[in-house]
C-alpha distance (Angstrom), angle and dihedral (degrees) to the residues before:
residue distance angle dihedral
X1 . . .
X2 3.94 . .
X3 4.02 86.6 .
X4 4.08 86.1 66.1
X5 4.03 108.3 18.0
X6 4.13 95.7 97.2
X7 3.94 108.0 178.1
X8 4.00 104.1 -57.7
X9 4.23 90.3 -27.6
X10 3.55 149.8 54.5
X11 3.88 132.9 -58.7
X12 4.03 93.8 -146.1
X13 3.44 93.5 -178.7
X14 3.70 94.5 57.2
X15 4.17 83.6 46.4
X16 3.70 90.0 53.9
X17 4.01 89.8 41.8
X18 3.80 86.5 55.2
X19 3.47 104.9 47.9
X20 3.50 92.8 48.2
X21 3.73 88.7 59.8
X22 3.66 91.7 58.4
X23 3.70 88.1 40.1
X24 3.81 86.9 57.6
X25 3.87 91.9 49.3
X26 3.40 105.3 45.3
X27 4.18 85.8 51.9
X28 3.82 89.0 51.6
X29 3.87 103.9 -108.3
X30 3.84 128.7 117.4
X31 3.06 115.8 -87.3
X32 3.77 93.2 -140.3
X33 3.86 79.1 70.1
X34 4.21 130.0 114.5
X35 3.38 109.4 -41.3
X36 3.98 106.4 9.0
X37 4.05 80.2 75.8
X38 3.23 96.3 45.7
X39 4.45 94.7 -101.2
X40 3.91 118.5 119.5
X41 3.60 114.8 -130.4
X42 3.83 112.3 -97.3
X43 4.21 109.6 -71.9
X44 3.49 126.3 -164.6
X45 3.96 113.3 -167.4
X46 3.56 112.4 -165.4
X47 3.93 136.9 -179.9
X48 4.04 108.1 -111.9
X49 4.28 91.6 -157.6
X50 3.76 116.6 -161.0
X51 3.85 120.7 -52.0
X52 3.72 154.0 145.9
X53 4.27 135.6 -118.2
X54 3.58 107.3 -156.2
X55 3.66 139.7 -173.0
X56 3.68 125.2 -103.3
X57 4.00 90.4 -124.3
X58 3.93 94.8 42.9
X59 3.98 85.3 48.5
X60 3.68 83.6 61.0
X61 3.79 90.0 44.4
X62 3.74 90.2 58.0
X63 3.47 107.0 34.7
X64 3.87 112.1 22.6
X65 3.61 142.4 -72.7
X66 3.94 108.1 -62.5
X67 3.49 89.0 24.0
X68 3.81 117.9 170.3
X69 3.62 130.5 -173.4
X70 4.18 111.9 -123.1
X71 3.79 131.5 -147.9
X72 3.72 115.2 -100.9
X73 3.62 94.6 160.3
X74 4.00 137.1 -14.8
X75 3.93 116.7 -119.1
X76 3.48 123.2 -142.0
X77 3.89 103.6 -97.0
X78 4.23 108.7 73.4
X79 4.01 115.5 -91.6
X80 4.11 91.6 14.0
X81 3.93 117.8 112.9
X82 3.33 141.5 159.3
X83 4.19 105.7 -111.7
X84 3.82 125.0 -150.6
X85 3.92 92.1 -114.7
X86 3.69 120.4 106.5
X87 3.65 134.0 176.2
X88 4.16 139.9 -168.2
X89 3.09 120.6 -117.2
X90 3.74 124.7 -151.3
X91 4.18 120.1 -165.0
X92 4.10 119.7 -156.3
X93 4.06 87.7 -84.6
X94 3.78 89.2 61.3
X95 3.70 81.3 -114.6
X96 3.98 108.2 152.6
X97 3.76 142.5 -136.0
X98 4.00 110.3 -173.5
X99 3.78 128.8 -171.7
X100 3.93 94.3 32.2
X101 3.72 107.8 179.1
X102 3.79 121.9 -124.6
X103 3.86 109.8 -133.4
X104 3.88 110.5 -156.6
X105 3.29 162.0 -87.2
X106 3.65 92.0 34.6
X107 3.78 112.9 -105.7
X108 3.91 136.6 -150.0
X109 3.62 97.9 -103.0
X110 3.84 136.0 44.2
X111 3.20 115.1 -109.8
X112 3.75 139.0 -178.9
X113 3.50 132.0 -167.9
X114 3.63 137.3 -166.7
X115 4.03 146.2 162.1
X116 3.88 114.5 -128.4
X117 3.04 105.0 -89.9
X118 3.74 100.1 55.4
X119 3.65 87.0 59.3
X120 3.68 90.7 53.1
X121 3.67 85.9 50.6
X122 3.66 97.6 46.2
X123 3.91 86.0 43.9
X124 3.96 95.8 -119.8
X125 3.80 127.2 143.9
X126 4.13 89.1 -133.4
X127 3.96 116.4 -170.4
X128 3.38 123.9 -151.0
X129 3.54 114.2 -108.9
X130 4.10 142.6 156.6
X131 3.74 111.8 -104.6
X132 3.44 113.8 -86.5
X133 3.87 95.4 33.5
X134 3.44 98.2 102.6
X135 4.20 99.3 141.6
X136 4.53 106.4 131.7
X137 3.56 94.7 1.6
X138 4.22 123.3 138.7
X139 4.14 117.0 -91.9
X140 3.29 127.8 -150.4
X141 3.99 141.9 -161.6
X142 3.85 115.5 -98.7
X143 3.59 121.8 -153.7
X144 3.56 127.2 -158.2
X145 3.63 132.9 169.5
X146 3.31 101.4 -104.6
X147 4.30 100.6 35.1
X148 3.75 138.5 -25.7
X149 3.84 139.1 -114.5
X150 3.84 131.5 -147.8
X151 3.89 105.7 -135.9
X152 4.45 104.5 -153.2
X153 4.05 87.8 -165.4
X154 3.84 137.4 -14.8
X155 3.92 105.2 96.1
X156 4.06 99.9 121.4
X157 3.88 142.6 169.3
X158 3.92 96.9 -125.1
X159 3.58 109.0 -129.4
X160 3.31 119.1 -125.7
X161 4.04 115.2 -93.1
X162 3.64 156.5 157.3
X163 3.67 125.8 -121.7
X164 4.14 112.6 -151.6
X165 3.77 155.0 170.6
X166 3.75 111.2 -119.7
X167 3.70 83.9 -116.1
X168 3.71 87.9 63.4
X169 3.51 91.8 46.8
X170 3.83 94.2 55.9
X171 3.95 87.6 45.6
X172 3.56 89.5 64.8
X173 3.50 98.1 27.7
X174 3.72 101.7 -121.9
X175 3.87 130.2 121.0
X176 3.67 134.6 -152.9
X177 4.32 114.5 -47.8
X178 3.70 86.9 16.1
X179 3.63 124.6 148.2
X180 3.96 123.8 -120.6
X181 3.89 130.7 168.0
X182 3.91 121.8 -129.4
X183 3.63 114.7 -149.3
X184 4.29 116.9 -164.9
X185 3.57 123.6 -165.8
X186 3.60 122.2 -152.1
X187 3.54 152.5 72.4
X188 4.05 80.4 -24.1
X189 3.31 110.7 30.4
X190 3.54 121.3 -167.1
X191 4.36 152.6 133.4
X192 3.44 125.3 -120.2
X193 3.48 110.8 -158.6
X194 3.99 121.2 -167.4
X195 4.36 96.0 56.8
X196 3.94 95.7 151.8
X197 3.98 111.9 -142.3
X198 3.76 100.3 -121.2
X199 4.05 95.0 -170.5
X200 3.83 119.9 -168.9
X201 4.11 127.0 148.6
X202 3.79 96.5 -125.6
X203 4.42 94.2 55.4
X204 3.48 127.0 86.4
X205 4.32 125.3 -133.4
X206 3.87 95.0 -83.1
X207 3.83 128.0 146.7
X208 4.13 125.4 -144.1
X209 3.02 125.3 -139.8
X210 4.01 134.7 165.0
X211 3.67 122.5 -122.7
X212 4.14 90.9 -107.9
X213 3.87 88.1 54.5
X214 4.02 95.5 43.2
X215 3.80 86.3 48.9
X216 3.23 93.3 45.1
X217 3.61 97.9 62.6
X218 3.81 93.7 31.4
X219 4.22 84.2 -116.4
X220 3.86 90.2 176.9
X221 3.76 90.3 61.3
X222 3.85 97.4 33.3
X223 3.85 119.9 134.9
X224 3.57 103.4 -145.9
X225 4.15 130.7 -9.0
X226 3.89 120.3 -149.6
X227 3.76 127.8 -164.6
X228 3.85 112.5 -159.1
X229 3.94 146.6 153.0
């Protein structure tokens, strides 16, 4: 009782420590593992730079009948890659974005998504949303090279999130839409607060960010990265 008797209250971090030992053993894993010792699981916190979901018939639309999208380079999370098609985008000032990358497997809604100051550039009021949420946002015109689509909504400010196991969620005792705070340690140190738990058994711990936040924080050169509550 010493470890949580604190004075007249309650040691919540030893609470927290404890439950997440019996968290850990009723999922099957040791409970010497991350986080009952003290140790995070492993994180990865990567930049997620501008791109676009598309729709299997507007992927025809833009590139072709029969059109398929083609692996330039897996992403982190299993299935996801970047393809070889890009697009242009062009905002309501005719303003231009060229050599917009399409993120894969196709989806079954358009999406667009882009860091602040792409929006600016584009000249688009962009809210910040979570994937997905796509309901009053700006549209856009998307150009392929063989036609062109007019996008009604979908153009979105990604917010900030965490993709993770349920394990990983009970490890850091958070469930899905949660809030966490991401703390980099560097030449730029900083904590973004606001990174939404987006929690899902086929994803892998990974953090998103947009290219204005990673440079902000000068994430390619950072020291150390810490996700916590």
């Amino acid at each position: 009782m010493s470890a949580i008797a604190k004075g007249s209250g309650v040691d919540r971090a030893a609470i927290e420590q404890m439950v997440r030992q019996v968290v850990r053993q009723r999922l099957g894993l040791p409970v010497s593992g991350p986080r009952a010792d003290g140790h995070a699981p492993k994180l990865l916190v990567n930049i997620s730079a501008r791109h676009m979901h598309v729709t299997e018939q507007d992927l025809e639309t833009l590139f072709g009948p029969g059109a398929k999208l083609t692996v330039l380079k897996p992403l982190y999370q299993e299935g996801h890659f970047a393809s070889e098609q890009t697009v242009t985008i062009i905002g309501p000032r005719h303003r231009t974005i060229t050599n917009l990358r399409i993120l894969g497997p196709c989806r079954k809604d358009n999406q667009i998504e882009l860091a602040f100051t792409d929006a600016i550039a584009m000249g688009i009021d962009v809210p910040v949303r979570m994937s997905g949420n796509v309901q009053g946002t700006p549209g856009c015109i998307v150009l392929g090279p063989k036609g062109y689509i007019e996008m009604k909504q979908g153009v979105i400010r990604a917010q900030r999130h965490v993709h993770m196991h349920p394990t990983e969620a009970a490890l850091y005792g958070v469930k899905n839409g949660d809030a966490l705070k991401l703390r980099v340690d560097g030449s730029c140190p900083m904590v973004f607060e606001g990174v939404i738990a987006r929690v899902d058994p086929a994803v892998k711990l990974e953090v998103h960010l947009d290219t204005d936040e990673g440079n902000a924080c000068d994430l390619m050169n950072a020291k150390s990265v810490e996700l916590f509550k």
